[in-house]
C-alpha positions in Angstrom: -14.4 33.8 -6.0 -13.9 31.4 -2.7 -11.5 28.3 -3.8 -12.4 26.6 -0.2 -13.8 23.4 -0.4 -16.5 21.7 2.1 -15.0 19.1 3.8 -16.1 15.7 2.5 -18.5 13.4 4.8 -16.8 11.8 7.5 -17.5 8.4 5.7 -16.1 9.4 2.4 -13.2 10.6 4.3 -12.8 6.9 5.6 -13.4 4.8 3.0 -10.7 6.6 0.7 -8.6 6.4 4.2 -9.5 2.3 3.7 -8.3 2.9 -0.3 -5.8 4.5 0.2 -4.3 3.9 3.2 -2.4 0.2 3.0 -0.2 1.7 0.4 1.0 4.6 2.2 2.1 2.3 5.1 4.0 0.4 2.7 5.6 2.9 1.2 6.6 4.7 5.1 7.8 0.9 5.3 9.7 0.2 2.1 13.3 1.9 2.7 15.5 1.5 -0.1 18.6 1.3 1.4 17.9 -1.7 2.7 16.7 -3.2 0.3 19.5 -2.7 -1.7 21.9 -4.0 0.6 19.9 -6.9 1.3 19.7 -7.2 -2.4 23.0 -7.0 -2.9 23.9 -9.5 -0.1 21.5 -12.2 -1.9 23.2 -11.7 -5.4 26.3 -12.0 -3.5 25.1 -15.4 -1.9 24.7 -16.5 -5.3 20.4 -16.6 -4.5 18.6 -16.4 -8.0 15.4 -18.0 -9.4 13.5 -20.1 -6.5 16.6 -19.7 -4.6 15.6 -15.8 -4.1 12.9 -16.9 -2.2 14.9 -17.9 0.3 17.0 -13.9 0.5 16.9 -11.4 3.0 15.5 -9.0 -0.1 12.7 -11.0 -0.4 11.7 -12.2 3.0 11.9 -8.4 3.7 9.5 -7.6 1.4 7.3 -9.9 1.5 7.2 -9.6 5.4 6.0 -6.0 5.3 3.5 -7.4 2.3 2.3 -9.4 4.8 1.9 -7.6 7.8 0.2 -4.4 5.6 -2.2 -6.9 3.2 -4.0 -5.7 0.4 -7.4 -4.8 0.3 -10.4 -5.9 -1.9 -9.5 -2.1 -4.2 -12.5 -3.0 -5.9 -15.2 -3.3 -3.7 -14.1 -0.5 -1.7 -13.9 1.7 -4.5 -17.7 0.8 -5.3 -18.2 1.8 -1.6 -16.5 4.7 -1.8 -18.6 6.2 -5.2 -22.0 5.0 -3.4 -20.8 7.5 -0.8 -19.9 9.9 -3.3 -23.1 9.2 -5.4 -25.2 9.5 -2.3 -23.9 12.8 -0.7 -24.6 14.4 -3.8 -28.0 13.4 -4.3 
């Protein structure tokens, strides 16, 4: 018995790329030594509440959040099983 796999369609391949693939940047981004010495530095500043808006922590987070948005998961996950759907059919 053969365990190999076709390859999926180049636009499946894409679309879970387009899923998928803002959260693997951020992760490749999200380096956790920093951001606990930035952490520490804010708690040390005495940053808490709205104040912790204004910490490294946070503007360093929220700066790769920005740069790497979110996508609509939704609507490309309704792509992405109209692609499945139709390259089964």
């Amino acid at each position: 018995m053969s365990t190999d796999l076709p390859a999926p369609p180049p636009e499946i391949v894409a679309k879970l790329n387009e899923l998928n693939g803002w959260s693997n940047e951020r992760k490749q981004k999200y380096i956790i030594s920093f951001q606990l010495e930035k952490l520490y530095d804010d708690i040390d500043a005495g940053l808490f509440g709205e104040d912790a808006k204004t910490g490294q922590f946070y503007l360093y987070i929220k700066g790769i959040k920005d740069s790497i948005p979110k996508p609509d998961v939704a609507t490309i996950q309704s792509e992405l099983d109209a692609l499945i759907a139709a390259s089964e059919g």
